[in-house]
C-alpha positions in Angstrom: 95.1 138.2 98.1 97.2 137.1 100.6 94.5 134.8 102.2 93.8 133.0 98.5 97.6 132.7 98.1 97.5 130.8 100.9 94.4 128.9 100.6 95.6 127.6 96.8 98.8 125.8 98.4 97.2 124.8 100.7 94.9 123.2 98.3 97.5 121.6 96.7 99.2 120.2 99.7 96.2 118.6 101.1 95.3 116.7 97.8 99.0 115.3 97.5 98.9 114.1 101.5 95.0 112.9 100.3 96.5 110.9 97.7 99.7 109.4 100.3 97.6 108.5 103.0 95.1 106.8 100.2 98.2 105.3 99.3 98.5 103.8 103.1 95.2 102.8 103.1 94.8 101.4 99.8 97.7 98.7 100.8 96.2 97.9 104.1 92.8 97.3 102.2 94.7 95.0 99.6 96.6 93.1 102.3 93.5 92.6 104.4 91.6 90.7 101.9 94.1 88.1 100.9 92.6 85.1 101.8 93.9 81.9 102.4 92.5 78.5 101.7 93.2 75.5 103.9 91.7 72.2 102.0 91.0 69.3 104.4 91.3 65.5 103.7 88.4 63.4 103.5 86.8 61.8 105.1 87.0 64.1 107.9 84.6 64.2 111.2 82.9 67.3 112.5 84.8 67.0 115.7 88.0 67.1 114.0 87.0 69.8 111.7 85.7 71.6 114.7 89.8 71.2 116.4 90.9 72.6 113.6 88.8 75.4 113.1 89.4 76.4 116.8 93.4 76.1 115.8 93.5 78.0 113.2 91.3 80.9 114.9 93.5 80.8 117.7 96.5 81.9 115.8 97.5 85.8 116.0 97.0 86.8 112.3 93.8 85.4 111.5 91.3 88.6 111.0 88.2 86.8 109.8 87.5 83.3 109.0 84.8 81.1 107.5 84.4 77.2 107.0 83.3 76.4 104.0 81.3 73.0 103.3 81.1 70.7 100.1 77.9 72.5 99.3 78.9 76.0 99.7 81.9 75.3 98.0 79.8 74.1 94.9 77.3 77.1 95.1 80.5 79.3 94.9 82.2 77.2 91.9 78.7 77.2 89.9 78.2 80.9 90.8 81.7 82.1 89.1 80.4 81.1 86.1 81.4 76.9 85.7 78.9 74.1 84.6 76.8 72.0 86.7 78.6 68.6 86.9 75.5 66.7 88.2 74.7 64.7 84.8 78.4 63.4 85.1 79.5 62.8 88.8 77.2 61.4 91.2 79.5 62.5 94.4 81.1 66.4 95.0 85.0 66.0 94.1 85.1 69.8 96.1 86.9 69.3 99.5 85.6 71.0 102.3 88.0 74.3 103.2 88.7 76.8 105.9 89.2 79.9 104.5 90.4 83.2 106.4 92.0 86.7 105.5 95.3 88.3 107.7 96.0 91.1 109.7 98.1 93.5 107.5 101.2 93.2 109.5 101.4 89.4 108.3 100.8 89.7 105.1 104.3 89.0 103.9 105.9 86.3 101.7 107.8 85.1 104.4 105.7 85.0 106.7 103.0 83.4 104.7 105.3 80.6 103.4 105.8 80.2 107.3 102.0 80.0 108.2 101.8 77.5 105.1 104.4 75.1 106.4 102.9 75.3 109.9 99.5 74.5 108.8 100.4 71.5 105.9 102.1 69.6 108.8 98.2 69.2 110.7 96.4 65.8 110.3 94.0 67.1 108.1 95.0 69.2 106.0 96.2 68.5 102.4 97.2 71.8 101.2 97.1 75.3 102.0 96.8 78.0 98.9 96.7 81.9 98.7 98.2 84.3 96.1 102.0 83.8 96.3 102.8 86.4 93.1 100.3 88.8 93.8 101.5 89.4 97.8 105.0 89.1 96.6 104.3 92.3 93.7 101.6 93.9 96.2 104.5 94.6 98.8 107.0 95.2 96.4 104.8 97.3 94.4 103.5 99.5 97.3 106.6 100.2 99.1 107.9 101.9 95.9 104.8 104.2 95.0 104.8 104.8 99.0 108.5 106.0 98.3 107.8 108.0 95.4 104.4 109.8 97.2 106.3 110.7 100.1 109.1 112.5 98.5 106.5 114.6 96.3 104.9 114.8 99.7 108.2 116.5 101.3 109.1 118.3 98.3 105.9 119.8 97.9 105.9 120.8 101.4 109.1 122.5 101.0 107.6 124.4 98.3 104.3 125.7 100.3 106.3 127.0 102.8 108.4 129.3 100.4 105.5 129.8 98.6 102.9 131.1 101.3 106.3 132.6 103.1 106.9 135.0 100.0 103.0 135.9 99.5 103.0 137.1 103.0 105.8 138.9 102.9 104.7 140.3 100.2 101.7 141.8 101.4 104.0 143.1 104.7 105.9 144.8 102.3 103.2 147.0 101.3 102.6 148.0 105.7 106.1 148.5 105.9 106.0 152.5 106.1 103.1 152.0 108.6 105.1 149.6 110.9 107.8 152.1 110.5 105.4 154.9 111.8 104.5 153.4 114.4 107.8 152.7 115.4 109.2 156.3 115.3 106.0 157.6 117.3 107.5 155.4 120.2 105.3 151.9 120.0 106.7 149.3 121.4 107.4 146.0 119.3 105.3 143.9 121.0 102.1 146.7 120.4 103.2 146.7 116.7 103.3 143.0 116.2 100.3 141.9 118.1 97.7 142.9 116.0 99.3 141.6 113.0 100.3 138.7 114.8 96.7 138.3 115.4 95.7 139.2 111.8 98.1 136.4 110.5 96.5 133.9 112.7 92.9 134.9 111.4 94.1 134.8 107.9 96.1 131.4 108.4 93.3 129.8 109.7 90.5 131.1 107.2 92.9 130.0 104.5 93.1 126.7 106.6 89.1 125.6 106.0 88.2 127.4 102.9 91.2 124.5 101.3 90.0 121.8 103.9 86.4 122.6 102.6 87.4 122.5 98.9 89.7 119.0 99.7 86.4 117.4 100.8 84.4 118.3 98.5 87.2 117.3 95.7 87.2 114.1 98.1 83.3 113.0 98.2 83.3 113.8 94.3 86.0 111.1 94.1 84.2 108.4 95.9 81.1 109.3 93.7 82.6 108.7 90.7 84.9 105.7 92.2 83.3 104.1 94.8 85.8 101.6 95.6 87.2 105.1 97.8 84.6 104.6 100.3 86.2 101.4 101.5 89.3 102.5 102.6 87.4 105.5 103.8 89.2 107.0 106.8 87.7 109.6 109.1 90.7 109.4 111.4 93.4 110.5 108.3 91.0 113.1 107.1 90.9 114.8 110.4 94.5 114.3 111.2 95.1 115.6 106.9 92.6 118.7 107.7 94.2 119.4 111.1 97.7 119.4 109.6 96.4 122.2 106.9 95.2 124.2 109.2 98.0 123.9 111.5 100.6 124.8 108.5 98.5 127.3 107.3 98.2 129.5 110.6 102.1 128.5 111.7 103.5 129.8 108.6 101.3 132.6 107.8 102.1 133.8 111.8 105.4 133.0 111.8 106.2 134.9 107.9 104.6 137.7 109.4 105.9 138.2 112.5 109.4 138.1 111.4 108.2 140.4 108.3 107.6 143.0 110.9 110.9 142.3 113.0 113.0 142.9 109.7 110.9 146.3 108.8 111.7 147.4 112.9 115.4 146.8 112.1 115.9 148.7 109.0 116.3 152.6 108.6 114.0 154.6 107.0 115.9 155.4 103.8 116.0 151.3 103.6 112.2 151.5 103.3 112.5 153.0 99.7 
């Protein structure tokens, strides 16, 4: 009983810090594909397109970049949907356009506006555009469901410990006449605790991967049925998530039962009843 009182908040635990470090991820994902456009005067030669290409890669927050031609640009405007202006214009009124997405770490409103300024002031460009509203909300938006998640998160946490500290000292309450036994046939403390130190470590961790193996599964479900998950997938966070379960669960099961044991070798024997 102990063991699946354990494993329960743990279960819980793991799918709140699933859903913060989704959280994390799911920001990092958004700010990674805003994508900036930087439209080039015409007429412009290769070799100056080519300069500015190699200007533009150069800088620091640039994370991927493509140049896109008239004709790509056209392929791209026809493919979302628009009509065919060839029975109407005879030339392609589409400029030609270098378009990249940031690092996360730049993708703020000042610091686009910054990047903005610094690239309308080259030769040939006539305008740089990207999604001034949407970073400006994203940001915003993020750093108050991060807030919110996180104080579950801590709150929560507070509330496994108690929990999982009051189921195992629940269950030592039902040993304490044998501790007690032991005690008054001369044991020592340490040869009393040990092999319920040892238990609670057993316990702690079989409690750890029967809720890390239920998280999982609860996880891969989710990116069946959504499969947007998978792209902000994260092997590292999942292992560092599973290895903070099992951490909690054998700490606090070893460290409830262990001073369970100390506080039954204290009391007198009438106290037992």
């Amino acid at each position: 009983m102990s063991i699946l009182g354990v494993t329960l908040v743990l279960l819980v635990l793991g799918i709140i810090g699933w859903l913060v470090i989704n959280t994390t991820a799911i920001g990092e994902h958004f700010r990674e594909n805003v994508e900036v456009n930087v439209f080039l005067r015409e007429p412009i030669t290769p070799a100056d397109s080519a300069a500015l290409v190699q200007y533009i890669a150069s800088k620091p927050y640039v994370k991927k970049m493509t140049f896109t031609t008239k004709e790509m640009a056209k392929k791209k405007y026809l493919s979302d949907g628009n009509e065919d202006w060839d029975g109407i214009l005879t030339e392609n009124p589409l400029p030609q356009s270098i378009d990249f997405s940031m690092k996360k770490n730049y993708v703020e409103s000042d610091t686009l506006k910054n990047i903005k300024t610094d690239l309308e002031k080259q030769t040939y460009v006539t305008e740089v555009k990207y999604p001034e509203s949407l970073v400006a909300n994203l940001n915003s938006n993020l750093k108050k469901i991060s807030l919110i998640l996180f104080a579950i998160a801590i709150l929560l946490s507070l509330v496994v410990i108690v929990l999982i500290d009051n189921t195992i000292r629940l269950a030592m309450f039902s040993n304490r006449f044998i501790i007690k036994t032991m005690q008054m046939v001369g044991a020592t403390r340490w040869f009393i605790t040990k092999p319920m130190d040892i238990r609670a470590i057993i316990n702690g961790a079989i409690s750890g991967v029967i809720a890390i193996i239920v998280v999982y599964a609860l996880i891969k479900t989710a990116e069946g049925v959504v499969p947007e998950l998978r792209a902000i997938h994260s092997a590292g966070r999942l292992l560092f998530l599973f290895g903070s379960m099992l951490f909690l669960g054998i700490l606090i099961t070893l460290v409830s039962t262990h001073t369970s044991v100390l506080k039954y070798l204290t009391k007198k024997l009438d106290d037992l009843y």
